[in-house]
N, C-alpha and C positions, 0 to 999 in steps of 0.2 A: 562316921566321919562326914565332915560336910564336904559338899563340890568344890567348893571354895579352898580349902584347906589346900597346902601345899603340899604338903606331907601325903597325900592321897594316893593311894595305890603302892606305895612302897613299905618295904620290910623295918621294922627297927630292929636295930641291929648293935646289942651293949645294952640298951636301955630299957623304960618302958614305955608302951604307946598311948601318949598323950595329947591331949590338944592344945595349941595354943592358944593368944589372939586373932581373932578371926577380923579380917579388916574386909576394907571390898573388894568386889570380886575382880580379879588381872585375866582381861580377855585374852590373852600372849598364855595364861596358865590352865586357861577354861580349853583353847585348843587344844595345846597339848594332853591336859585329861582326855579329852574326848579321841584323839588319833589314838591313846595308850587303848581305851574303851573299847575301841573298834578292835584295833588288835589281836585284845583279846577274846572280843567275839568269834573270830576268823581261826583263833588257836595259835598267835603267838600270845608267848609268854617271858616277863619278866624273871631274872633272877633273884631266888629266895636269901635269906641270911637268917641264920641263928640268934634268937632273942639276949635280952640280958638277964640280969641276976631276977630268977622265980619268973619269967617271962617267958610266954609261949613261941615255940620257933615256928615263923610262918612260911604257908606255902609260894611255888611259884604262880598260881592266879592271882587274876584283880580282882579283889572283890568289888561288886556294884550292883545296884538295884535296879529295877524294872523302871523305875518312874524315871530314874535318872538317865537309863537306854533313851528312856522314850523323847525325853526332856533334846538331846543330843540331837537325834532323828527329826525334831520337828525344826528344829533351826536349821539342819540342811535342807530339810523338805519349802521351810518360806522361804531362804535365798532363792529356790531353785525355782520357785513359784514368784519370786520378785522378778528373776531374769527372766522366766517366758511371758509376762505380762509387758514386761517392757519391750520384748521385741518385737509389740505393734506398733511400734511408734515408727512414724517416716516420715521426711521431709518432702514437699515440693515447690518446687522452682516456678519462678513466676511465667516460666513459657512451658508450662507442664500442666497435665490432668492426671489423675489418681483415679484408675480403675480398680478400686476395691467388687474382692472374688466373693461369694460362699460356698463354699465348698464347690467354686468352679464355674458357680455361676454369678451372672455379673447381680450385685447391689447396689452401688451406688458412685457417681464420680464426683471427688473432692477438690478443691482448688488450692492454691499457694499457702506455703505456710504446715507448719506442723501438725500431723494429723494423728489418729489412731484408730486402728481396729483390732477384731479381735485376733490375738496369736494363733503361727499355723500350728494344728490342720485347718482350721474351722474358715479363717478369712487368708486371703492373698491380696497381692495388690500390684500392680504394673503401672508404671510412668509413661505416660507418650508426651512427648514435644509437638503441640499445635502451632508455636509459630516459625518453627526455624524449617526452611525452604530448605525440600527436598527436589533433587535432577535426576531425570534418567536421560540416558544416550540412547538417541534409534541410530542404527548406521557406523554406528564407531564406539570405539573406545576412549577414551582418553585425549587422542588429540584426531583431528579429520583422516590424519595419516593412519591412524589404525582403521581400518576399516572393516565392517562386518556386511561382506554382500548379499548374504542371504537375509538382511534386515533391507537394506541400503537402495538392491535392485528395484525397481517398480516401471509399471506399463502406462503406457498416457495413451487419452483417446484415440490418437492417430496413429498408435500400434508403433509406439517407439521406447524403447528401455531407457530409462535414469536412471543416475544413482543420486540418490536424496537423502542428506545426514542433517538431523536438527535433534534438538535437546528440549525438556518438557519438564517446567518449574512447577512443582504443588506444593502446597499445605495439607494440614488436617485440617478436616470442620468437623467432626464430629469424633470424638476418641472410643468411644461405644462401638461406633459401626466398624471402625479402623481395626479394632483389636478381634472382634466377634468374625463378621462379615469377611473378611479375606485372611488365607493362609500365609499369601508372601504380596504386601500390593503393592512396591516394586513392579516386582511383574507381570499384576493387571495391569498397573498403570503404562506399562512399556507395550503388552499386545493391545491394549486401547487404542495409544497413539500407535500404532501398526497399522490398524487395522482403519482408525479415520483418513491415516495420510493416503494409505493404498485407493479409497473410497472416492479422495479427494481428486488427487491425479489422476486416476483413471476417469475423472470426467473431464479431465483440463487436457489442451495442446500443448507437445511439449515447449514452442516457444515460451507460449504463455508461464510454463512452469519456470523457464530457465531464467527467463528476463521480468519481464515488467509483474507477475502474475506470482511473485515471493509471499509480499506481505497479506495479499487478499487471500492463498493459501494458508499460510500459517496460523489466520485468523479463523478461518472457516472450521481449520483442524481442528484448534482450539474447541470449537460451538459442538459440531459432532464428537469429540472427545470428554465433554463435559458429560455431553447424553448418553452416553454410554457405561459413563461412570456410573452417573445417579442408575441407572436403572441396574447398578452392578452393589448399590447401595453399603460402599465401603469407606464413605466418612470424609472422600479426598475433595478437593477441591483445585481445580487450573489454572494457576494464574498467567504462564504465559508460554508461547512455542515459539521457540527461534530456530530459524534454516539457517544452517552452519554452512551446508553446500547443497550445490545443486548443479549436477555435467554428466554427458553423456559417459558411457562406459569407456575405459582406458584404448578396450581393441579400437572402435570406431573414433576414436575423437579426430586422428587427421581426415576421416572422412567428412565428419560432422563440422571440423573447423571450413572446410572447400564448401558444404555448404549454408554455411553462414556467409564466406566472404562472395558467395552467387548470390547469397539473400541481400548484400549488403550493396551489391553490383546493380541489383534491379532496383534497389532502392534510390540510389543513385541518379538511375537512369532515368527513373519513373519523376523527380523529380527535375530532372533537366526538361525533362518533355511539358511538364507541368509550367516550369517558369517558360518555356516557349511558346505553350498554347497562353499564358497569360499576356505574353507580349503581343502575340499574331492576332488573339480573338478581338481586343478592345479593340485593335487599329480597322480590325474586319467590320467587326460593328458599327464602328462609326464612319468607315466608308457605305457600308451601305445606309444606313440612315441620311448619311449627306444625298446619296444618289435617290434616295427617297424621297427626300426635302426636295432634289431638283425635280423629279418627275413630279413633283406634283404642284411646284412652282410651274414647272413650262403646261402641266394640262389647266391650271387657273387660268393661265395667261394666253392659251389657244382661245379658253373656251371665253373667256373674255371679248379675245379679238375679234371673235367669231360671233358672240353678243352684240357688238360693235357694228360689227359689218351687216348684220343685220338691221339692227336697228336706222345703221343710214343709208340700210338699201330701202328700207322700207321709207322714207326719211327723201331720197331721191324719186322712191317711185310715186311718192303723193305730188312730188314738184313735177317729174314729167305728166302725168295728168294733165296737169295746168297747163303745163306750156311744153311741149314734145320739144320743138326744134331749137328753140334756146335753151334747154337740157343737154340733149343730146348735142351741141357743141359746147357746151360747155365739160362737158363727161369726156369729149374728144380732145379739148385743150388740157385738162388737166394731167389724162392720160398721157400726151405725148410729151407733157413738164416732166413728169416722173421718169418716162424713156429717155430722154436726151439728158436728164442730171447722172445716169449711170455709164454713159458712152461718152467716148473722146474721137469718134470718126462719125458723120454726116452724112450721108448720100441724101440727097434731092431731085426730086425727079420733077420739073414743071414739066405738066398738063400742057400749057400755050406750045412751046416751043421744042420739046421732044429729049432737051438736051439734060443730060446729070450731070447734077453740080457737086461736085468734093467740097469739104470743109475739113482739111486735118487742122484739126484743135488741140491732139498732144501736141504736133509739131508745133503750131503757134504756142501753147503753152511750155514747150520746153526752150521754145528762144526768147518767150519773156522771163523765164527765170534763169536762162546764162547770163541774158542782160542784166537783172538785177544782181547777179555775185559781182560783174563783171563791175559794175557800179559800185557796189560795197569796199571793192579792193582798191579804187583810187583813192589820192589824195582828198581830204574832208574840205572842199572847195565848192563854193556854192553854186552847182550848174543846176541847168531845168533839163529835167529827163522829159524826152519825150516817150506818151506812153505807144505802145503798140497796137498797130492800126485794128481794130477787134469787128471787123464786118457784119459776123454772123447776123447780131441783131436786124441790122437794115436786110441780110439776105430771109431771115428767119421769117419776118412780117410779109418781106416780099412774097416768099412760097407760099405762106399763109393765102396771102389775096390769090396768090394764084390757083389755089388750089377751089378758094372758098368759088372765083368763078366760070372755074370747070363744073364743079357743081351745080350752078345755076345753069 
């Protein structure tokens, strides 16, 4: 009987066993043959019936052939070989690489798009995301407020304790080294930046950490965190470190705040004194330059005078040469023009006749100028002032002669 046949594997039962039209084959009927097939491989067995008229009564087996076993067997066996072939197939995403295994070791890395190797055992294969940005937290958890201080705490040059929380952005650059190269990089990449920030700050003051000295740190971290990596050669790459925080420990902070507001007192201070020295030094300066400029205006002008007085002493002394005695009266009237323009009282002593002569000349000078207010305040009427009577002169000439002829 053929596979095909419907009637296959069952009893006739009344009749006799015939065949019919054989049409084509009903895969819905080829299963079911085959599950009955199996079956009776295993040792179940269908119910027999009693034939018909001069027909053999058959047993409860299925009758089947070798070729027909085998024909069953290989069609489960190429489904099963269709499915393990297809399970090399994988996708990858366009922020993805494809580390294809052999037997565990690496062969090759694939890119975007649908791929295939060969079904496990033989090939494996792992996805890593090289462009989506990876964070780890130094110092905290989740928000500043969680804090980890055995991350957190660190020592700065000047033997002072912070607590320093910043977070540290990577990528992958190489998926090879990322998967081979490190067990968990995570947490290289977290005792990396450990280990460059602690490097960092222990050479820095802690001002410098707290205040102005952030972003020159965070960068530096960065440079020394890179080097550390490559030489840890696990595929990562840094793109950037931000300080979340950065204060002294909780116990000390009111001490720590007292001394900032002394730091902030001297600052204060050091700048008032500063605008004061900039007021006082310029006015300093330029009095002494003035007093500079003078002394060295009056030593020209001595040393001028003194040029001067030479030159007309010298100047006089070629004239006395010539002529001694009309010199030397000459040098005696001019000298005594210069005494009597600085004095307003006279004494005269004539030679002839023994007797001193006064001349108060404030006095005459103060009652010619009462006179003339005295005049100013009268009616504008045109009088003739007489002036006041002024002697000296004719007294002055007089002493002169007289003195010139004691002399003789």
């Amino acid at each position: 009987m053929s596979l095909n046949d419907p009637r296959w594997g069952n009893n006739n039962q009344g009749g006799n066993r015939g065949g019919g039209d054989q049409g084509p084959p009903d895969l819905e009927e080829v299963w079911r043959d085959l599950n009955r097939r199996l079956s009776g491989i295993f040792g179940r067995k269908t119910p027999g019936g009693s034939g018909g008229n001069g027909g053999s009564s058959g047993g409860g087996d299925n009758n089947f052939s070798p070729r027909q076993l085998g024909g069953g067997l290989g069609l489960v066996i190429g489904v099963v070989v269709l499915l393990w072939l297809g399970s090399g197939f994988y996708s990858v995403d366009a922020s993805q690489k494809g580390v294809v295994l052999r037997f565990g070791k690496f062969k090759e890395i694939t890119d975007e798009g649908l791929q295939w190797r060969l079904p496990f055992p033989f090939e494996t294969h792992e996805l890593v995301n090289v462009t989506g940005v990876r964070t780890v937290e130094v110092g905290y958890r989740g928000n500043e407020r969680a804090k980890d201080l055995r991350e957190a705490l660190m020592l700065t040059d000047d033997e002072n304790i912070i607590n320093i929380q910043f977070a540290v952005q990577y990528t992958l650059s190489d998926a090879r080294a990322f998967v081979f190269n490190s067990r968990d990089p995570d947490d290289a990449v977290k005792q990396a930046a450990e280990t460059a920030m602690r490097e960092i700050v222990g050479k820095s003051k802690m001002d410098f950490v707290l205040y102005e000295g952030r972003e020159a740190i965070a960068k530096n971290a960065q440079v020394l965190m890179q080097e550390i990596l490559n030489r840890y050669e696990i595929g990562i790459q840094i793109n950037k470190v931000t300080m979340q925080n950065a204060q002294p420990p909780e116990q000390v902070q009111e001490a720590f705040n007292d001394a900032v507001k002394a730091g902030q007192d001297r600052e204060r201070l050091k700048n008032e004194g500063e605008a004061y020295a900039n007021d006082v030094i310029p006015k300093a300066k330029g009095t002494a330059s003035r007093l500079m400029e003078e002394a060295q205006g009056y030593a020209a002008r001595v040393v001028s005078q003194a040029e001067g007085d030479g030159s007309r002493f010298k100047q006089v002394y070629t004239e006395y040469a010539k002529a001694p005695e009309v010199t030397r009266n000459r040098m005696y009237l001019d000298t005594m023009q210069q005494v009597y323009n600085n004095t307003t009282k006279i004494m005269v002593d004539t030679s002839g006749s023994g007797n001193l002569l006064y001349l108060p000349l404030d006095k005459i000078m103060q009652a010619a100028g009462a006179a003339t207010a005295a005049d100013a305040t009268r009616a504008p009427e045109p009088t003739a002032t007489v002036p006041p009577p002024t002697p000296q002169p004719v007294d002055r000439r007089e002493a002169l002669r007289n003195r010139d002829r004691g002399d003789r």
